[in-house]
N, C-alpha and C positions, 0 to 999 in steps of 0.2 A: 504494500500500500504506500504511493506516495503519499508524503506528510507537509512538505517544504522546499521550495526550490528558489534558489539563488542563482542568478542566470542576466544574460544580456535580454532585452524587448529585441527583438528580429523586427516583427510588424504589429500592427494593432488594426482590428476592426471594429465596427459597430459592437459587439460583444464579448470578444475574446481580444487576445492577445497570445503573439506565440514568444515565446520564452525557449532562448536554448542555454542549457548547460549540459556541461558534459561534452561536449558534439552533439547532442538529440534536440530537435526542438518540440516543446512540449503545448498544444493550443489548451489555454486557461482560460475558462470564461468569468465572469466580473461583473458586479453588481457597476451599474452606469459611471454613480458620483465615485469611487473604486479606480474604476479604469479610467475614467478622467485624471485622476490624481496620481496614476501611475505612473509616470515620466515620457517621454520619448522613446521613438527609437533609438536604439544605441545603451539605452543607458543600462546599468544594471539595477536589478530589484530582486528582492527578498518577499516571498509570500508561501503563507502557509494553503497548504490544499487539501480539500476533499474530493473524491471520488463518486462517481453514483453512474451506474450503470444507465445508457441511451436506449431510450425505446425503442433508437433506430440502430440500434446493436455496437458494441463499445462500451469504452468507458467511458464517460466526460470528466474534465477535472475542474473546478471549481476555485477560484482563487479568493483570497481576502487579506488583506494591507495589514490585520493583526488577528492576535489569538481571539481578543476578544470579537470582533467579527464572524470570525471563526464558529467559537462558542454559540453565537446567536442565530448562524444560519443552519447550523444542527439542531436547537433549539426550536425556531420558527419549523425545519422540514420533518422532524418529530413527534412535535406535538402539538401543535395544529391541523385539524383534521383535515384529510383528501390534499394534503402541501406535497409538492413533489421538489426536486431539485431546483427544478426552470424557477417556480412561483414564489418558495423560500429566498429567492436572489432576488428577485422583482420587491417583495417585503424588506427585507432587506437593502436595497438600496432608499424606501423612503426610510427605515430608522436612521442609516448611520448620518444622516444629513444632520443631526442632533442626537446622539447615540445616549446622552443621560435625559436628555427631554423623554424619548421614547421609553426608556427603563421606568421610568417615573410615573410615568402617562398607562403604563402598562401595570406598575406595581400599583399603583392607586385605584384602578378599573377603568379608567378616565375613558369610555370606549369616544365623548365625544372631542376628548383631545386628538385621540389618535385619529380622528375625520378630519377634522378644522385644520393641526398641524400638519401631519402625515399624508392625509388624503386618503385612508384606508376604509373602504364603504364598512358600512354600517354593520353587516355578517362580516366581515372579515375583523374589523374590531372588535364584537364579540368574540369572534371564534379567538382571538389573540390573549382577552380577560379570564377567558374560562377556565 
């Protein structure tokens, strides 16, 4: 299981990014605000990854700027119901735009913070308090 990969940006698209280290270049996909902040090409970057099998056969790797992102988008495709890989990124990209608003907004049940701030309909911030 890759965990971590430290590596040059080769190219960046709409939702990935290929990272090579080693010699191998590896396609990371990335929550938006994420892969915005992830540098250029050329540069080098440090991200930790998770794994989850493609509907459309593979593996997909999943990247995130730190553990605790990490931590949240296991959390979000977990246990939240019917979340898959794709949709835990897509939620995850609106928490980390304020990643202690969202912790807060979530610890407190605030399901209409997480509308107002977040943008997260109405069944999806429940499903997030429950």
């Amino acid at each position: 299981m890759i965990a971590y990969l430290r590596g040059r940006i080769v190219a960046k698209y709409a939702e990935s990014a290929v990272i090579e280290t080693g010699g191998l270049g590896y396609e990371v996909f990335f929550c938006e605000p994420s892969l915005e902040n992830l540098g250029t090409e050329g540069a080098t970057v440090e991200v930790f990854i998770a794994e989850s099998i493609s509907m459309y056969g593979g593996t997909a790797l999943y990247g995130f700027r730190s553990q605790e992102e990490k931590r949240l988008f296991d959390l979000l495709r977990d246990a939240v119901t019917n979340t898959g890989a794709k949709k835990a990124m897509d939620y995850l990209g609106k928490a980390v735009k304020s990643m202690p608003d969202f912790i807060g907004a979530v610890a407190a049940k605030a399901a209409k913070r997480l509308n107002a701030i977040f943008g997260f309909t109405a069944k999806t911030a429940d499903k997030l308090i429950s």
